[in-house]
C-alpha positions in Angstrom: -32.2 -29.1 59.0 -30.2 -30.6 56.3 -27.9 -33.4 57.3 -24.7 -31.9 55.5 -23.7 -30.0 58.5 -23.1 -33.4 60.5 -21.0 -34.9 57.2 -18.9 -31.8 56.7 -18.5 -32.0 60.8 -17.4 -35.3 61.0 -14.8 -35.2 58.0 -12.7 -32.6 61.0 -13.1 -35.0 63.4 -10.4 -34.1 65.9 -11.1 -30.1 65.8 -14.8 -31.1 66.3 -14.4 -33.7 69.1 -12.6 -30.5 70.7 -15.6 -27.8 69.6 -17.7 -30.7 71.0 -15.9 -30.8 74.3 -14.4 -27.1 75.3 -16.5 -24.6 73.1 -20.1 -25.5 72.4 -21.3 -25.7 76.1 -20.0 -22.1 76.6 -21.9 -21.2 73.8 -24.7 -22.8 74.8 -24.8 -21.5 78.6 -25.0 -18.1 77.2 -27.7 -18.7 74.3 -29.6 -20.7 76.7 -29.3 -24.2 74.7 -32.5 -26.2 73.1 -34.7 -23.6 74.7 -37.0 -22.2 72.1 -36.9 -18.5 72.6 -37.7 -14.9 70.7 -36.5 -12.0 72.7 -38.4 -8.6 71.7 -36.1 -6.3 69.9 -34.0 -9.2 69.0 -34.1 -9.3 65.2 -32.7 -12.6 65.1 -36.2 -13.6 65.8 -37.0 -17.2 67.3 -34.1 -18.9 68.5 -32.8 -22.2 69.7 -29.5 -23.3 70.6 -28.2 -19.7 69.3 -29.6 -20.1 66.0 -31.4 -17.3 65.0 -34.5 -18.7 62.4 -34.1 -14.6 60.8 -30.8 -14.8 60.2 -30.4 -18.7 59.2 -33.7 -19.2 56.9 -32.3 -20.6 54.0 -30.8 -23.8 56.1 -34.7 -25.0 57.4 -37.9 -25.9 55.6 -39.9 -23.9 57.9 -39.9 -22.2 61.2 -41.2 -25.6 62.3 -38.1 -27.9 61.4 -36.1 -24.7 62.9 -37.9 -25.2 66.3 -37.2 -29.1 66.1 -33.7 -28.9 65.3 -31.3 -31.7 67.8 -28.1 -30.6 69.7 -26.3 -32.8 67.0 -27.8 -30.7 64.6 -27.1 -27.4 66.2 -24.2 -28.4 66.7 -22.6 -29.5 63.4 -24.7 -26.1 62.2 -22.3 -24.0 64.7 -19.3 -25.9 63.6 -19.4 -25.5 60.2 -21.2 -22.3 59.5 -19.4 -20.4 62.3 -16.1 -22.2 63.6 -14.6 -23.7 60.6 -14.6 -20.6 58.1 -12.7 -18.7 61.0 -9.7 -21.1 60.2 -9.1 -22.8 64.1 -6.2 -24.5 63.2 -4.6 -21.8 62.3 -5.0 -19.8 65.7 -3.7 -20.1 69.2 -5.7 -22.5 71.7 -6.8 -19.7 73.6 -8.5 -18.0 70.6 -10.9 -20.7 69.5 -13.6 -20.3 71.6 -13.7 -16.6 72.1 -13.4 -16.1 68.5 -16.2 -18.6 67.8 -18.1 -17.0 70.6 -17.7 -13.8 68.5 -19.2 -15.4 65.1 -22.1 -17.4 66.8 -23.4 -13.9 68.7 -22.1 -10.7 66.8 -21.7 -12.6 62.9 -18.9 -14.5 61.2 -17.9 -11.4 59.3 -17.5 -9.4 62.2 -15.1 -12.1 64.1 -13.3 -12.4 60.5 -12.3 -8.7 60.8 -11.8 -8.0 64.4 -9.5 -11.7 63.6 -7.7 -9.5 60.8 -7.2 -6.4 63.1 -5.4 -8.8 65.7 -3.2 -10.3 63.4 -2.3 -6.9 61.8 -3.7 -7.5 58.1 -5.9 -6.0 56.1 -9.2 -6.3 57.9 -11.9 -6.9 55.0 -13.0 -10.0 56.4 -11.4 -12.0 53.0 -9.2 -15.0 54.6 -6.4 -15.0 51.8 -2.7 -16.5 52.3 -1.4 -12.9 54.1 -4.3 -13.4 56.5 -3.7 -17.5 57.3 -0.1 -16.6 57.7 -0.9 -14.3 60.6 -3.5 -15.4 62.4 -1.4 -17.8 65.1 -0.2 -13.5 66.0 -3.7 -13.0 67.3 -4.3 -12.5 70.9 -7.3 -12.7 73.5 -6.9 -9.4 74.8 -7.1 -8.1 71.7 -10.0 -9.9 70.8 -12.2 -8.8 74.5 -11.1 -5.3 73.6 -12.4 -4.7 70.1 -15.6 -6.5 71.2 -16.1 -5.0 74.7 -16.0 -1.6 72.7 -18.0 -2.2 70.0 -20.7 -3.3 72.8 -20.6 -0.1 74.2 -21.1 1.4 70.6 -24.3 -0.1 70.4 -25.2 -0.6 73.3 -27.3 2.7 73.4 -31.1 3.6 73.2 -33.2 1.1 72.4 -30.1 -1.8 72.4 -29.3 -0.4 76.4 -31.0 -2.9 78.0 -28.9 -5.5 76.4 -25.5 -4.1 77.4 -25.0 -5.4 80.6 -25.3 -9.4 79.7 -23.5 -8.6 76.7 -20.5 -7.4 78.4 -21.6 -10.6 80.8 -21.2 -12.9 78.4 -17.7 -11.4 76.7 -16.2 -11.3 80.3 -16.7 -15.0 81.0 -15.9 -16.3 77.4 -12.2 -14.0 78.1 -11.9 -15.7 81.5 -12.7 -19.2 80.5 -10.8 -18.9 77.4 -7.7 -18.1 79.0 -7.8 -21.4 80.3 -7.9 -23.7 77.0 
């Protein structure tokens, strides 16, 4: 992995010395950490520390230097690609980490929107000056609602079996973000 994720990281040092501290672990209890995994039916395909090799190619040299890549790495990766472009100083406390949570497991565009829908813009996942000036409106409850519900939209057929630990996983990230 490239070593401009850890540069870009430590130019923000205070809100990553908090991502560091408060929301990487959670992350990482959930996507089971420096594991190397591949989960049939997942097509994020082989995985470690939540980065999906599928969905992140163009950031390794091979799937090799994907399965090698250090927490440091990961989590500079996670920080940049996935916490930073949702804007973190711009929302409540409480948000950050179930927002993040969103964009490291359902896609940064998605926690862009259902961001956007909270704050009562325009929700086309574009982070323009009407959408920075309303994002400190956005609310956790509104957040765990939009994503519990779209987990049950999926959440059918052959994507059934992963309902239940996706619902886990949004229930604890509500209940320990509601104490940042």
């Amino acid at each position: 992995m490239n070593a401009k994720f850890i540069n870009t990281a430590n130019q923000h040092k205070t809100e990553f010395e908090f991502f560091l501290k408060k929301i990487f672990p959670v992350a990482m209890y959930w996507e089971g950490g420096g594991k190397l995994h591949n989960v049939p039916g997942d097509s994020g395909g082989q995985t470690i520390w939540g980065i999906a090799y599928n969905k992140n190619k163009q950031h390794f040299d091979s799937l090799q230097d994907h399965a090698n890549t250090t927490e440091e790495e990961a989590a500079a990766f996670a920080f940049v690609e996935y916490y930073l472009p949702l804007r973190p100083a711009l929302l409540p406390c409480n948000v950050k980490l179930y927002a993040f949570d969103i964009s490291y497991n359902m896609g940064q565009s998605r926690a862009k929107k259902y961001l956007q829908t909270c704050a009562g813009v325009a929700s086309d996942g574009i982070f323009g000056p009407k959408t920075e000036a309303a994002l400190h409106k956005v609310t956790l409850d509104c957040l765990h609602k939009l994503r519990v519900n779209f987990y049950h939209s999926i959440g059918k057929g052959s994507q059934a079996k992963f309902l239940k630990g996706w619902l886990n996983r949004a229930d604890d990230v509500y209940k320990r973000s509601k104490k940042l």
